[in-house]
N, CA, C and O atoms as CSV, one atom per row, in Angstrom:
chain,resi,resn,atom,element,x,y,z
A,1,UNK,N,N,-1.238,29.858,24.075
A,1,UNK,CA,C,-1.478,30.963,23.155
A,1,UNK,C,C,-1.438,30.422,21.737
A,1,UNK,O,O,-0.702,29.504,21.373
A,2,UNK,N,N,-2.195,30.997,21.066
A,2,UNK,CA,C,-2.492,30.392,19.483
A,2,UNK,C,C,-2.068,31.559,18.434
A,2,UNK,O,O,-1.601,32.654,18.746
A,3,UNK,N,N,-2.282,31.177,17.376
A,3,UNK,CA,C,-2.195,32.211,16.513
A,3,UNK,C,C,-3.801,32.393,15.543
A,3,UNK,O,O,-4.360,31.442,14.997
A,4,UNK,N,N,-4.195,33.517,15.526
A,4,UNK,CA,C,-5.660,33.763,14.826
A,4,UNK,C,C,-5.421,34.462,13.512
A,4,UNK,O,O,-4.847,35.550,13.541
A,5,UNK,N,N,-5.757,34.010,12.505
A,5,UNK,CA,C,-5.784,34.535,11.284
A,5,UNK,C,C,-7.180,34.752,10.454
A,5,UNK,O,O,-7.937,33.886,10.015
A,6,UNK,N,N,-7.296,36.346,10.367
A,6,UNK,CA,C,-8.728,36.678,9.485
A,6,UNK,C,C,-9.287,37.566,10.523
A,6,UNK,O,O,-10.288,38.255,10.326
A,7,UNK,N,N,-8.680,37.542,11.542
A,7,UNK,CA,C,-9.793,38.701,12.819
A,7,UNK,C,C,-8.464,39.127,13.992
A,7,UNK,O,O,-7.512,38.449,14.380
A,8,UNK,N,N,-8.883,40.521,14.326
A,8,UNK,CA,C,-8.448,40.887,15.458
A,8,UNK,C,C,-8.251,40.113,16.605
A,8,UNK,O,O,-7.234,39.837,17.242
A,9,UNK,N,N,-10.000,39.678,16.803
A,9,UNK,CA,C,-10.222,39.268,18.174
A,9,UNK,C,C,-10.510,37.866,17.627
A,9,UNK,O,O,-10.389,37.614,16.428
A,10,UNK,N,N,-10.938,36.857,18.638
A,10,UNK,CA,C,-11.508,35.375,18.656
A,10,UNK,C,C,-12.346,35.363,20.144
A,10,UNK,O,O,-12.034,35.866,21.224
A,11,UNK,N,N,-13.699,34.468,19.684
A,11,UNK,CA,C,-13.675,33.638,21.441
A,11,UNK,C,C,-13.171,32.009,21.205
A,11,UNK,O,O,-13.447,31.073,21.955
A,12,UNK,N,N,-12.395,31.946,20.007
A,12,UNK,CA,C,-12.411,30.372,19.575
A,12,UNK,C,C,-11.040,30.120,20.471
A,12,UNK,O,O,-10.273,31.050,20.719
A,13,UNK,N,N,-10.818,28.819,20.913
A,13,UNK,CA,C,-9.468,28.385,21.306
A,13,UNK,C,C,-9.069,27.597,20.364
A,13,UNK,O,O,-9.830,26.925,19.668
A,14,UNK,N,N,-8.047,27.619,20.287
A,14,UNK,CA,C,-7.092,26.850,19.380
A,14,UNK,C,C,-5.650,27.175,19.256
A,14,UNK,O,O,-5.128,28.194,19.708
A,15,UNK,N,N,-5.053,26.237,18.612
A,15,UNK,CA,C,-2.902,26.671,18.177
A,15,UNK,C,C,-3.217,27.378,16.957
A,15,UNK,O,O,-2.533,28.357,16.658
A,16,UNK,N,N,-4.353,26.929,16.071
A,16,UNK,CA,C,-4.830,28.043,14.626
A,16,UNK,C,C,-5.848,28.271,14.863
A,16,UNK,O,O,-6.674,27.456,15.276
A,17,UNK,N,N,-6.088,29.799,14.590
A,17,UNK,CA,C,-7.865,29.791,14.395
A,17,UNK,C,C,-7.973,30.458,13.202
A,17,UNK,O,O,-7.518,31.602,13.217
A,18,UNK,N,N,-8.591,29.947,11.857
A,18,UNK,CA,C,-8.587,30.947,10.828
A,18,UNK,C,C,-10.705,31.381,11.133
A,18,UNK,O,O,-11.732,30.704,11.178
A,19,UNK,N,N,-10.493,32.274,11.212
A,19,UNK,CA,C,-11.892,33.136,11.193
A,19,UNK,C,C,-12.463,34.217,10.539
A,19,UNK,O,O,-11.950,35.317,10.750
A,20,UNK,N,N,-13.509,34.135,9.718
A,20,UNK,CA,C,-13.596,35.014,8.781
A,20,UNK,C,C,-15.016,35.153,8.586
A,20,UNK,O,O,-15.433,34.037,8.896
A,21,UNK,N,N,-16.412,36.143,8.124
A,21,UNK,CA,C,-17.621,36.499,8.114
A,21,UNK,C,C,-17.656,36.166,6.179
A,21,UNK,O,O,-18.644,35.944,5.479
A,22,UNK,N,N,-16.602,36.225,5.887
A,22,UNK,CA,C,-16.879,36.256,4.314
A,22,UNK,C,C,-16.053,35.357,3.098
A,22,UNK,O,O,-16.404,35.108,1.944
A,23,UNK,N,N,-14.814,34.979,3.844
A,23,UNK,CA,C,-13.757,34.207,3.394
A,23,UNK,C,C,-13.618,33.151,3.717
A,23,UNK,O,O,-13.665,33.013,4.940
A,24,UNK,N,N,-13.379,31.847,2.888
A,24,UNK,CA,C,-13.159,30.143,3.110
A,24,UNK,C,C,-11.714,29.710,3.220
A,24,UNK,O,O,-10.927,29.965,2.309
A,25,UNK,N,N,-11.415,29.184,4.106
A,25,UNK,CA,C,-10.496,27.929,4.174
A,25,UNK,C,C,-10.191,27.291,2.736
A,25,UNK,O,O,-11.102,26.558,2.348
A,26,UNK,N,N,-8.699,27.460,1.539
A,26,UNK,CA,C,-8.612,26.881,0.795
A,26,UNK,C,C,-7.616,25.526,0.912
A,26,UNK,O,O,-6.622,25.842,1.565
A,27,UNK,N,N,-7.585,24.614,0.635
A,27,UNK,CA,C,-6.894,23.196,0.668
A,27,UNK,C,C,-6.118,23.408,-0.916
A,27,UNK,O,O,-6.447,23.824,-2.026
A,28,UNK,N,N,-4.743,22.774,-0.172
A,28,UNK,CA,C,-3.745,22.532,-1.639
A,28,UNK,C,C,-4.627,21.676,-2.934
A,28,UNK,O,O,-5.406,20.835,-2.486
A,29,UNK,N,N,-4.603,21.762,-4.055
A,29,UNK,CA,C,-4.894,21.202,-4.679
A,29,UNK,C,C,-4.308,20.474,-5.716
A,29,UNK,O,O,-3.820,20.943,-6.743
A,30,UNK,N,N,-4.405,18.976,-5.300
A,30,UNK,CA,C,-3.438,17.731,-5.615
A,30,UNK,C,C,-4.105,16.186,-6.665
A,30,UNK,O,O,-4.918,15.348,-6.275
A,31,UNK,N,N,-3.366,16.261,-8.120
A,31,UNK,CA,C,-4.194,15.228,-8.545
A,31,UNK,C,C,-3.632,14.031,-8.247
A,31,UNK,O,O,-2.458,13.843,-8.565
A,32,UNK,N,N,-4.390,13.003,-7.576
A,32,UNK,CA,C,-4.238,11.337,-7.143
A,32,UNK,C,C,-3.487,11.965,-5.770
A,32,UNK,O,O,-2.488,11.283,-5.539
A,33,UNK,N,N,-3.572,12.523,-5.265
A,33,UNK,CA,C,-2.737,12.737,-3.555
A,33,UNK,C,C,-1.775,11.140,-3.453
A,33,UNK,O,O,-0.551,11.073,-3.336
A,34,UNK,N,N,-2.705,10.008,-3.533
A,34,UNK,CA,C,-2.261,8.620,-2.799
A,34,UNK,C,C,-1.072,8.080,-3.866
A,34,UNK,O,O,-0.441,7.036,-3.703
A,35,UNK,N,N,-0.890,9.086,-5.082
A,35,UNK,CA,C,0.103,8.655,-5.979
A,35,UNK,C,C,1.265,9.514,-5.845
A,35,UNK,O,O,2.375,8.985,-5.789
A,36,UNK,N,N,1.119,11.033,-5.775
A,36,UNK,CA,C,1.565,12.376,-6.360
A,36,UNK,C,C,2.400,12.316,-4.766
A,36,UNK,O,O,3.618,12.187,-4.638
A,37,UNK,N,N,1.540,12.427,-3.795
A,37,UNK,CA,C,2.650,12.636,-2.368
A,37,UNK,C,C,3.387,11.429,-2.023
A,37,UNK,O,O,2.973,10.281,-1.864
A,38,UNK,N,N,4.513,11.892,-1.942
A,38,UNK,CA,C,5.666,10.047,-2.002
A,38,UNK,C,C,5.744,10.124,-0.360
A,38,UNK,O,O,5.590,8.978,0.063
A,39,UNK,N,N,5.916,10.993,0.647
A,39,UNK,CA,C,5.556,10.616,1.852
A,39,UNK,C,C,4.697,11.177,2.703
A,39,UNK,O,O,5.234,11.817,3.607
A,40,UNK,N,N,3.309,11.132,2.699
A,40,UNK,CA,C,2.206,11.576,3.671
A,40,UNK,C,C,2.847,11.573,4.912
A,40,UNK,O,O,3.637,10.759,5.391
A,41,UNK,N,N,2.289,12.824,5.449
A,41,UNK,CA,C,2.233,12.800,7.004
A,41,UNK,C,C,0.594,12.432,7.306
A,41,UNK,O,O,-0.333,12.767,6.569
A,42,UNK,N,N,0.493,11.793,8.356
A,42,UNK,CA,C,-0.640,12.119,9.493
A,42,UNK,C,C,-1.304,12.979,9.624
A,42,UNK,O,O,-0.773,13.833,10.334
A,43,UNK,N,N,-2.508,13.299,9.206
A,43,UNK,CA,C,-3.249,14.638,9.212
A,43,UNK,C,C,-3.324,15.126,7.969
A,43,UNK,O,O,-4.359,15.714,7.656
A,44,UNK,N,N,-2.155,14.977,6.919
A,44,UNK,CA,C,-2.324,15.876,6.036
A,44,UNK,C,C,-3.543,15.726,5.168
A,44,UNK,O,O,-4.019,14.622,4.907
A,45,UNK,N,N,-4.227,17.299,4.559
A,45,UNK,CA,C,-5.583,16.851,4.128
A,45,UNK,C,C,-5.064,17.660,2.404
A,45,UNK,O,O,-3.945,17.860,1.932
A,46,UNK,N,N,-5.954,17.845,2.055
A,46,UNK,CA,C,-5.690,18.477,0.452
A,46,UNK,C,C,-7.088,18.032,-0.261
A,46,UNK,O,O,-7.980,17.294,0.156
A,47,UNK,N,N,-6.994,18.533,-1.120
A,47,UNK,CA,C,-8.495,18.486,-2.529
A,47,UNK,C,C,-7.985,17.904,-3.107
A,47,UNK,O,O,-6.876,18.421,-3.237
A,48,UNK,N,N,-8.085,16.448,-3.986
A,48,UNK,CA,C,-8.328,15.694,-4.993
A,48,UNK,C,C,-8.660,16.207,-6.348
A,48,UNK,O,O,-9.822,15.999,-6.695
A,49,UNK,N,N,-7.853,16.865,-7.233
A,49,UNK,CA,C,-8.720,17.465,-8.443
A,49,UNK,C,C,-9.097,16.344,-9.192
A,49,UNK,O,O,-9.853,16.661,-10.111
A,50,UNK,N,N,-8.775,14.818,-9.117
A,50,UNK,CA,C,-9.321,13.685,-10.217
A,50,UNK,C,C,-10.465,13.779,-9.808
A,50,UNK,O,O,-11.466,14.251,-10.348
A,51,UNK,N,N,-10.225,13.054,-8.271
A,51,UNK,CA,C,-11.464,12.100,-8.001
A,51,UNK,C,C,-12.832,13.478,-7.636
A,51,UNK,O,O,-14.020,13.360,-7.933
A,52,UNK,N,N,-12.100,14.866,-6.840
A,52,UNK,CA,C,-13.137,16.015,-6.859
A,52,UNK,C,C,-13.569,15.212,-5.072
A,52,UNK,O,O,-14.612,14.663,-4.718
A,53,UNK,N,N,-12.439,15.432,-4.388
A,53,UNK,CA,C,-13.076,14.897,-3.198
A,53,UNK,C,C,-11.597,15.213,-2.442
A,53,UNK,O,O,-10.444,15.075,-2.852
A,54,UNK,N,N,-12.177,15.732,-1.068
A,54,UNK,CA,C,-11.292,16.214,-0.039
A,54,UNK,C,C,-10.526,14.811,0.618
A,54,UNK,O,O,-11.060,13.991,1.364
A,55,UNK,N,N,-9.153,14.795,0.121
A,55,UNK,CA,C,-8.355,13.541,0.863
A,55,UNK,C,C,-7.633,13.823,2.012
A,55,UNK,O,O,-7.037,14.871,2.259
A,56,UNK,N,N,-7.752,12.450,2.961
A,56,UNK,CA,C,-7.153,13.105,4.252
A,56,UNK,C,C,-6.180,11.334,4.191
A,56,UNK,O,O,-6.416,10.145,3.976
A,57,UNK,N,N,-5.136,12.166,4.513
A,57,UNK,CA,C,-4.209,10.926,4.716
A,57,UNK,C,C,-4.232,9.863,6.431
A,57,UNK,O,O,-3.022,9.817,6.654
A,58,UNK,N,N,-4.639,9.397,7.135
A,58,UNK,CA,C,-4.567,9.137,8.198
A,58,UNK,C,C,-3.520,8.421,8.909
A,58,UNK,O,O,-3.898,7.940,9.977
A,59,UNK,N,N,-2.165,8.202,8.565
A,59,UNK,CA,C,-0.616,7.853,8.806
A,59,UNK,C,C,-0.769,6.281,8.425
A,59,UNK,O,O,-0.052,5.454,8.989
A,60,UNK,N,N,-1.885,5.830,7.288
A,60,UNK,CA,C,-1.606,4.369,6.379
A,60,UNK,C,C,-2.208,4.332,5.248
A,60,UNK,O,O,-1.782,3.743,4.255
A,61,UNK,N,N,-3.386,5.046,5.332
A,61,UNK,CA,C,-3.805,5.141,4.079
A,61,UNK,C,C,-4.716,6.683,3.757
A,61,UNK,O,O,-4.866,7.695,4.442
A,62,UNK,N,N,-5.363,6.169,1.962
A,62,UNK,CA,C,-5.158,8.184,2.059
A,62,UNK,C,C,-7.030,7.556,1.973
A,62,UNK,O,O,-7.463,6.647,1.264
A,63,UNK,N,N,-7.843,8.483,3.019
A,63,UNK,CA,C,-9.621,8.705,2.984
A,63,UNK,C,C,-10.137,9.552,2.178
A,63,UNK,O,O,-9.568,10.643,2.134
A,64,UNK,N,N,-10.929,9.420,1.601
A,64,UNK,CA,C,-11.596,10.256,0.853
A,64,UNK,C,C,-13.100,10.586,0.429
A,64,UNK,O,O,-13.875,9.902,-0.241
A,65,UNK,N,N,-13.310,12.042,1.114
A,65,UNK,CA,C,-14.615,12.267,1.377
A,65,UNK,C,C,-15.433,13.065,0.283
A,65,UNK,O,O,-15.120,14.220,-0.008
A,66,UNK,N,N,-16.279,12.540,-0.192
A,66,UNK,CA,C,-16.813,12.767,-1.162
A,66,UNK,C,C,-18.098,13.518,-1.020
A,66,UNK,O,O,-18.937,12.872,-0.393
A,67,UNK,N,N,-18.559,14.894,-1.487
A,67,UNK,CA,C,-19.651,15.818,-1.129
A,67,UNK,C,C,-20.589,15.565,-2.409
A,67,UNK,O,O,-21.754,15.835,-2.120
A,68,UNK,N,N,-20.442,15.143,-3.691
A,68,UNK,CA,C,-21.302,15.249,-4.468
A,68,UNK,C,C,-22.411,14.664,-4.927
A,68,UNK,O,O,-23.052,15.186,-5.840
């Protein structure tokens, strides 16, 4: 059993499901993540306000995906 946030119902599976027709998924927003967080977990993701790019820490170093 999961928990669903944004809708009554789901057909999605998951432990989270955020679901929504009109509303986005927001990420913490963190400048230098690879400086500012003194201990990353695994997974953790967040927005970059320097670099302007979604960082994902992967349990050694921090990735960073760049849309522009």
């Amino acid at each position: 059993e999961g928990i669903t946030i944004g809708s009554e119902t789901t057909q999605s599976k998951g432990v989270l499901v955020l679901e929504s027709d009109n509303k986005a998924m927001i990420l913490p927003k963190i400048a230098n993540p690879h400086t500012t967080v003194k201990s990353p977990y695994p997974g953790m993701i967040c927005y970059d306000t320097v670099s302007k790019a979604l960082a994902v820490f992967d349990g050694k170093v921090w990735n960073y995906w760049n849309y522009g």
